[in-house]
N, C-alpha and C positions, 0 to 999 in steps of 0.2 A: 449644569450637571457636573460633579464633583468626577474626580478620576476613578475610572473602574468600577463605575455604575450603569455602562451599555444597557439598554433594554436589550433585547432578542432584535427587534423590530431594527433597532439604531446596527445591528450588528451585522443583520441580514442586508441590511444599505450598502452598508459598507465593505461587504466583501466584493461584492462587484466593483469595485475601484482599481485602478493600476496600483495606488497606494499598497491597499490591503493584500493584493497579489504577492506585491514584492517582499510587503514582510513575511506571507507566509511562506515564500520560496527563503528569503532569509535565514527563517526560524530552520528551516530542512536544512541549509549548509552549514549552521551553526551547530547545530545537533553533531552533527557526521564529525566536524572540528573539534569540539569540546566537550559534545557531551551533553546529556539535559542540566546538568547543575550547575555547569558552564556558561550553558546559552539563557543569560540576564536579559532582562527587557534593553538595557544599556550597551549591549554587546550586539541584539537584533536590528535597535533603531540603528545603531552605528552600520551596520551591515546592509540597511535598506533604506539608509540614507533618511529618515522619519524621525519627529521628535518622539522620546520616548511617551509621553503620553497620548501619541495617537493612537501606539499599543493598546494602551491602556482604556482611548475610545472603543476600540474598534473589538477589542477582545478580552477585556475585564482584567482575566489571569492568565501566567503562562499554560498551565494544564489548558483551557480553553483554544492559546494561541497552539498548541502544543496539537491537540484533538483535530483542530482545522486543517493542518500542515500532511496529516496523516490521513484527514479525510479528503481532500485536492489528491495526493498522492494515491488513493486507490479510486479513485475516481475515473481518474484518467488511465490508470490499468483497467481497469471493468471496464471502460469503453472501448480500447485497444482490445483487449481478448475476445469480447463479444462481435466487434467486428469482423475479426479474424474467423472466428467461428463461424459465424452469420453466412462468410461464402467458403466457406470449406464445400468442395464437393465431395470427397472421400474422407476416410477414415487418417487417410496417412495429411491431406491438408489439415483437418482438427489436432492431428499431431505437432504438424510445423506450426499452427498458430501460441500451442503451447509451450512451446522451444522458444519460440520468437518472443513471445512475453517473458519468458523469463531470461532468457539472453538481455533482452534489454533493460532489466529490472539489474542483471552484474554489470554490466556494459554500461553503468552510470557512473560506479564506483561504489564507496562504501559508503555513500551518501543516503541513499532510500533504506538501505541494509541499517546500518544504524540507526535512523532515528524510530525505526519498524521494532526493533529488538530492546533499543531501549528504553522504547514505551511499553513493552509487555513486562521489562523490569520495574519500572514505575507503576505500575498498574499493579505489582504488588502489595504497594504501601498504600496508594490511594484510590478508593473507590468511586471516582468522578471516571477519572481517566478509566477505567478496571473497564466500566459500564459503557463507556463512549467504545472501549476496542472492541469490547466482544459486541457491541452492535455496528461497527464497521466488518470486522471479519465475517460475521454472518450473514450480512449483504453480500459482501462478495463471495463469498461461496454458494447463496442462494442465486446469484445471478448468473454466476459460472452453470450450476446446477440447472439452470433451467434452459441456457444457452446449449447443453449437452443433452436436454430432453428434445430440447426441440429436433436437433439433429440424430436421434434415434427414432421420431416419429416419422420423421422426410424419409428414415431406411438408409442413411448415410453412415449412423454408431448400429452398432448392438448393446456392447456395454454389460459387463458383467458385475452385475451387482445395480443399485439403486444410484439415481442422479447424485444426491446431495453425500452417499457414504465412498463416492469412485472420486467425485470432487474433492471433498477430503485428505483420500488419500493420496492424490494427485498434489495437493499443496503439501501434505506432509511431505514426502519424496524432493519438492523444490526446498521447504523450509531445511533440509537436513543437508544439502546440498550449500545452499546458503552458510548455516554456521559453521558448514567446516572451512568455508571459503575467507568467513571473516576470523576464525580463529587461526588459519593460516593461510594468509595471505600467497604465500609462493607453491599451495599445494596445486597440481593440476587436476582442476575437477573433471575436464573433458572424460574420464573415462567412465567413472560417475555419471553425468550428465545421459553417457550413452547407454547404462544400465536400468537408468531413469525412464528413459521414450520406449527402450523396449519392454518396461514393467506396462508403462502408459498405455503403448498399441495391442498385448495382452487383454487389460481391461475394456477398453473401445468397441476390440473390434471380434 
């Protein structure tokens, strides 16, 4: 098989490998360093220690390797928030699980932050990537969304307003919080953050 002909099938093998992990944890700290037009398949292998055309097995094109790194990275926040949720007994625990995801989403650095924003930049120009985010963000706001139904049915939320349009605004509120934090770096958002949980438990509860 010639380079950059993966089936699906050869693709889905392959992600379950320690290989394919590292390059896509690679791909995410190259991103945050340089940028997408920076981060070369040449630059990733170097970074995850792979020859460059196992890239090229494993994930055809960078948008592909690119889509994978962002889908691992909300993956593993959907299952962190969900589980926080999942045992929240009150309204003010559904709170802290949502502080706590997103503390830990800044508490990384501008590593998840970057390559998350400048994939909705790329997603300008091209409609592979365009189509893969808005079907990753919409999972996770349906999962969010239905993790916050469940917890109005138990009588733990009230929730003012509908599942999927308070999730929403919930992410809007963290994403605006975000870009100010990457556009300036030494601002302190803690005050912000605390404007935030009390918009949040408003909504909830």
């Amino acid at each position: 098989m010639e380079a950059g002909t993966a089936t699906g099938a050869e693709i889905g093998r392959g992600l379950a490998g320690d290989k394919a992990a590292r390059i896509v944890e690679a791909m995410r700290v190259s991103v945050a360093a340089r940028g997408i037009a920076g981060s070369t398949f040449d630059e990733v292998a170097r970074e995850a220690g792979v020859s460059r055309g196992l890239l090229h097995y494993y994930f055809g094109t960078k948008e592909r390797l690119l889509v994978e790194a962002v889908r691992r990275e909300s993956d593993v926040r959907i299952e962190r928030l969900e589980e926080g949720i999942a045992g929240a007994q009150n309204a003010d625990d559904v709170v802290g699980a949502l502080v706590q995801s997103f503390e830990d989403f800044l508490g990384e650095g501008r590593s998840a932050a970057v390559m998350f924003y400048e994939m909705l930049t790329l997603a300008q120009r091209n409609e592979e990537i365009a189509t893969e985010l808005e079907s990753l963000r919409r999972r996770t706001r349906s999962h969010t969304a239905v993790a916050l139904s469940a917890k109005r049915e138990a009588g733990v939320l009230k929730l003012r307003g509908d599942p999927e349009t308070v999730t929403v605004f919930l992410f809007a509120l963290a994403d605006g919080i975000v870009l100010r934090r990457m556009t300036e770096p030494d601002f302190d958002v803690a005050p912000l953050t605390g404007q935030a949980i009390v918009a949040a438990r408003a909504l909830l509860t």
